[in-house]
C-alpha positions in Angstrom: -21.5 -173.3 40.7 -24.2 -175.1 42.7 -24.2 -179.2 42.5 -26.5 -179.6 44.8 -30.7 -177.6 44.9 -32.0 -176.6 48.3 -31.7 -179.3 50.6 -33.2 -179.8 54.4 -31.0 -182.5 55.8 -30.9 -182.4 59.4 -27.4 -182.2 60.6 -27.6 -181.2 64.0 -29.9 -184.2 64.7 -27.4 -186.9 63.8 -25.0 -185.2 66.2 -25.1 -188.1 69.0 -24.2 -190.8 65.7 -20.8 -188.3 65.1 -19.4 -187.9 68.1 -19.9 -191.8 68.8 -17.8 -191.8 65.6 -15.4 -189.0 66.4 -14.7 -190.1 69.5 -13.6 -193.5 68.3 -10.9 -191.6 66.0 -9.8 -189.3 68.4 -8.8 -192.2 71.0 -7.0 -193.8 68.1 -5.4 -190.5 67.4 -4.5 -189.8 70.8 -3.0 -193.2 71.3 -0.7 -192.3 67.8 0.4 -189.4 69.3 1.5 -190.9 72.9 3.6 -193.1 70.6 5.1 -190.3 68.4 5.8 -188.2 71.6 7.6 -191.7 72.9 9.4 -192.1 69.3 7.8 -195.6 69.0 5.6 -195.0 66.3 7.1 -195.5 62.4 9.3 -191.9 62.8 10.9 -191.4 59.7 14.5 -189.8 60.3 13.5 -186.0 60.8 12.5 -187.0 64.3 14.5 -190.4 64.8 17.7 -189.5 62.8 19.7 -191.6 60.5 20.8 -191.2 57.0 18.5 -190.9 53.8 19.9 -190.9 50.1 18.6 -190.6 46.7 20.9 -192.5 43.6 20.2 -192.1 40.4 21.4 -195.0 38.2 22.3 -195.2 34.4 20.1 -198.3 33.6 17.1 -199.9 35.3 17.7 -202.5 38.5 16.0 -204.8 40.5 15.3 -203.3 44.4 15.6 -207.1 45.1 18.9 -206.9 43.9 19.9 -203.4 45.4 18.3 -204.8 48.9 20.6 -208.2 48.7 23.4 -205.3 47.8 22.6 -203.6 51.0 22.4 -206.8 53.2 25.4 -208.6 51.8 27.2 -205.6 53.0 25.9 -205.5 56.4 23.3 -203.1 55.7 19.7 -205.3 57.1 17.5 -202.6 58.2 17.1 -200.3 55.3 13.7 -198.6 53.7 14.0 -198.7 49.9 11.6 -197.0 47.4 11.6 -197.2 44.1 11.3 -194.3 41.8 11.1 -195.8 37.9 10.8 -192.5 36.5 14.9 -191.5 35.7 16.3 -195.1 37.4 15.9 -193.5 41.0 15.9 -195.5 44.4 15.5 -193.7 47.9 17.6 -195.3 50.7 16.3 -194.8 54.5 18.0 -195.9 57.3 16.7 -194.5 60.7 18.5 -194.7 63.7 21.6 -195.7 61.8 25.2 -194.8 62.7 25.6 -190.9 61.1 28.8 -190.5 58.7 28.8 -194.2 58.0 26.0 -195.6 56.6 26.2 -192.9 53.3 29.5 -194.4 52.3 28.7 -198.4 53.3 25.9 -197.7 50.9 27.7 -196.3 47.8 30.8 -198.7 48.0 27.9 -201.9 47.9 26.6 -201.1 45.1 29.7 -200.2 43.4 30.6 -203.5 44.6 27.1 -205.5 43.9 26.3 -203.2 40.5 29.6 -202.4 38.3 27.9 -202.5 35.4 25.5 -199.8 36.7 27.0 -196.8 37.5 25.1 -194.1 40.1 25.0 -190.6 41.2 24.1 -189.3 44.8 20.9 -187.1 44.2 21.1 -186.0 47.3 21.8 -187.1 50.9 21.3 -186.1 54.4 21.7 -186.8 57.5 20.4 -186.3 60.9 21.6 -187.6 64.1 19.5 -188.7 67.4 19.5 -186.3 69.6 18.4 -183.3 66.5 15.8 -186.0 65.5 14.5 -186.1 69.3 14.6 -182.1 69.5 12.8 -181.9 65.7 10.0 -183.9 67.7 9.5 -181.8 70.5 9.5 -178.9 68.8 6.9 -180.1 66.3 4.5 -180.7 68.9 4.8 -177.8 70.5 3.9 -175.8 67.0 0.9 -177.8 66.4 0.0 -177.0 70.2 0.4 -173.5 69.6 -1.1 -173.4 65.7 -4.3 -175.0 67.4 -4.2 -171.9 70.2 -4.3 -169.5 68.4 -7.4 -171.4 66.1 -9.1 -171.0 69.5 -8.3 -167.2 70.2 -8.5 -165.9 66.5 -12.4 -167.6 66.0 -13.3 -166.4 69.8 -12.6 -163.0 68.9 -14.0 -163.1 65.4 -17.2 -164.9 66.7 -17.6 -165.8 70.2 -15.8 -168.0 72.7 -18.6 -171.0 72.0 -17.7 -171.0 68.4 -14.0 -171.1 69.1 -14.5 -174.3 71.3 -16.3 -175.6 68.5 -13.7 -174.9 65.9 -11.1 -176.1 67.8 -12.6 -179.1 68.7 -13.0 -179.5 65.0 -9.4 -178.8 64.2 -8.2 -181.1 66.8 -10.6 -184.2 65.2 -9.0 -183.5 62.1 -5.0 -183.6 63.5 -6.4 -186.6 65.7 -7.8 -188.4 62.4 -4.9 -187.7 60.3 -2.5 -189.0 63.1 -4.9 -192.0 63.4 -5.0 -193.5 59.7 -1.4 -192.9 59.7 -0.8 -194.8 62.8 -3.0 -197.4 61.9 -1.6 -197.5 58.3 1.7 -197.4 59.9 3.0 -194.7 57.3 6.6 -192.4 58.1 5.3 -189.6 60.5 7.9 -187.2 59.0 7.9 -183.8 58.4 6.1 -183.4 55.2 3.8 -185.4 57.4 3.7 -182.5 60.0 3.5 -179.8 56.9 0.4 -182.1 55.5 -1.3 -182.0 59.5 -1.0 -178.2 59.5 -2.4 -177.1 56.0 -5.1 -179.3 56.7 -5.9 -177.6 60.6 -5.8 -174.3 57.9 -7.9 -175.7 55.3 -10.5 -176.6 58.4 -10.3 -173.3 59.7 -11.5 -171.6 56.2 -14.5 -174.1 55.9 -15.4 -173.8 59.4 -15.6 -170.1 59.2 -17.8 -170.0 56.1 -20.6 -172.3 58.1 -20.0 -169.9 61.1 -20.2 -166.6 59.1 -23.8 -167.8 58.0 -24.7 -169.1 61.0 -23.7 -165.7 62.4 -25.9 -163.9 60.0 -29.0 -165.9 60.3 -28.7 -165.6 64.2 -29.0 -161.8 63.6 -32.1 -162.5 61.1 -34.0 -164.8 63.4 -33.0 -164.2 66.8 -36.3 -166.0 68.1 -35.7 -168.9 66.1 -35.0 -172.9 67.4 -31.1 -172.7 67.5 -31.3 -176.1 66.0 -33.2 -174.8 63.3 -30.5 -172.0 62.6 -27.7 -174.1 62.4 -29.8 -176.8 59.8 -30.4 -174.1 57.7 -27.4 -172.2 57.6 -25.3 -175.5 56.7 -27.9 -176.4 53.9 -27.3 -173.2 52.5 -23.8 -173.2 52.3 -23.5 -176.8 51.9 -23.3 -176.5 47.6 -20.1 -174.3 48.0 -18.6 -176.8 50.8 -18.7 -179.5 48.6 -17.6 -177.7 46.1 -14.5 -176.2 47.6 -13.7 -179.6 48.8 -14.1 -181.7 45.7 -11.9 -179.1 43.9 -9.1 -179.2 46.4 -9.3 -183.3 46.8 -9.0 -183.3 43.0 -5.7 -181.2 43.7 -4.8 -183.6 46.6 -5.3 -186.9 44.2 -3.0 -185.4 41.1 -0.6 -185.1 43.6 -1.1 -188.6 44.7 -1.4 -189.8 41.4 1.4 -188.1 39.3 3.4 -186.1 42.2 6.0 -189.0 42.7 7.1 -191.5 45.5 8.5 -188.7 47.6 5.2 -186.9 48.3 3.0 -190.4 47.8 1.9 -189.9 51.6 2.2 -186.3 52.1 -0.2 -186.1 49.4 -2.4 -189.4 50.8 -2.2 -187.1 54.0 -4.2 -183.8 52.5 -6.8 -186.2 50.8 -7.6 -187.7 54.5 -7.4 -184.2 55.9 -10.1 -183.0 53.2 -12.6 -185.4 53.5 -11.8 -184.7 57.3 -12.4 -181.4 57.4 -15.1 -181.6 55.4 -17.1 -183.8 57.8 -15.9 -182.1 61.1 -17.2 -178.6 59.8 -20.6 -179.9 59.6 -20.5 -182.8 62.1 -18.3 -181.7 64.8 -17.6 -177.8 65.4 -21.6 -176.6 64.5 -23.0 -179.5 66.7 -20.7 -178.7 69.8 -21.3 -174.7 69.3 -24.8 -175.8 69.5 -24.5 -177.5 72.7 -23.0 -175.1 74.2 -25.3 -172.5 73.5 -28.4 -174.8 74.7 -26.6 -175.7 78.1 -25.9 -171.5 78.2 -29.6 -170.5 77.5 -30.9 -172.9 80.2 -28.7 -171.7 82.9 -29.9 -168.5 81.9 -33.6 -169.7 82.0 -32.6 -171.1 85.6 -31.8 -167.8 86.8 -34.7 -166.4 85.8 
């Protein structure tokens, strides 16, 4: 399936215009992910612990109502959502007191609702110090998912093309971590989940641009490198799109119809595609490209 004819747009040219923009959301990224790391940022209660429950009522209710419930009964600082579909509401409370706050919430709106009777869904909960190790440890695994990005394309390609495609993944975690931030959404661990599909959905495009690229190198290997990398993006470009418009079409029935639960899990993989998407082109082809010119003039120098 080809949307697009042959096209001759000159991506390697508009290289200085992306990194000017990549830059900006990888300093805004960066800055998200000092906050996670210092537990400031909006942590949801896999990483700051507390207590999260999921009641399903017999009729519908106002969350008005259920959050007066909460407060009358000393319960202030509480996330509520909604779920209309089977009279469902989602009770967050991070940081809260563990062993506590489950039962303070059941006997208010026992209290509050008694014409409304509920059922616990399901509850759990985590305490401070496992929130505080889940956060550690989750940094380390994207650490380590992103080196071995770095050593899997260096040894499939060439050490250039795995700084490029790292760099590329790293835009996208950096990206993802900066809408969230600036959105100030729940960095949880569906979150995390969402961050790492995303690096591998990256990877997969990247390597299709650098497979071509490869080949082409091989065909013209007195070409303008510039040249090479222009055309081998153009000619991949139709299944890029492609590939991407089919998976954000996955991504927004997800968003659409998946349910409050994984309403920003799901936001998250539409970011990361159109992300990745961009990066592939703009970001990891570009910087292999730089590489390789400030490697043949160093060459030419010795010469």
């Amino acid at each position: 399936m080809e949307l697009l004819g042959k096209t001759n747009i000159d991506f390697i040219g508009k290289r200085n215009i992306s990194f000017i923009l990549s830059s900006i959301v990888a300093i805004i990224g960066i800055i998200g992910i000092i906050q996670i790391g210092l537990g400031t940022a909006n942590m949801g209660i896999d990483f700051s612990g507390g207590t999260a429950m999921q009641l399903k009522f017999s009729k519908p209710f106002a969350i008005a109502d259920a959050r007066a419930a909460l407060h009358k009964h000393g319960i202030a600082k509480a996330d509520l959502q909604e779920i209309k579909v089977g009279n469902m509401l989602l009770v967050k409370m991070a940081g809260a007191a563990v062993g506590k706050q489950s039962e303070i919430v059941q006997e208010s709106f026992r209290k509050e609702f008694t014409d409304n009777s509920f059922t616990v869904e399901s509850s759990t909960e985590i305490g401070p110090s496992i929130g505080d190790k889940l956060r550690k440890d989750t940094l380390i695994a994207v650490a380590l998912s992103l080196l071995g990005i770095i050593i899997y394309i260096a040894w499939r390609f060439d050490f250039k093309f795995g700084i490029g495609a790292i760099v590329a993944t790293m835009h996208d975690v950096l990206a993802m971590i900066a809408v969230f931030y600036l959105l100030n959404k729940e960095i949880n661990l569906l979150f995390i989940t969402a961050v790492l599909t995303i690096a591998g959905y990256s990877l997969t495009d990247t390597v299709v641009i650098f497979d071509r690229i490869r080949e082409n190198m091989h065909k013209n290997l007195k070409g303008a490198l510039h040249n090479i990398f222009n055309n081998s993006i153009n000619e991949v470009l139709s299944r890029t799109i492609v590939t991407s418009l089919t998976t954000f079409i996955a991504a927004a029935s997800l968003f659409a119809f998946g349910g409050e639960v994984i309403h920003d899990f799901s936001l998250a993989l539409l970011i990361g595609i159109g992300v990745a998407t961009y990066s592939s082109v703009f970001v990891a082809s570009p910087i292999v490209v730089l590489l390789e010119n400030r490697a043949m003039a160093k060459q030419a120098e010795k010469a």
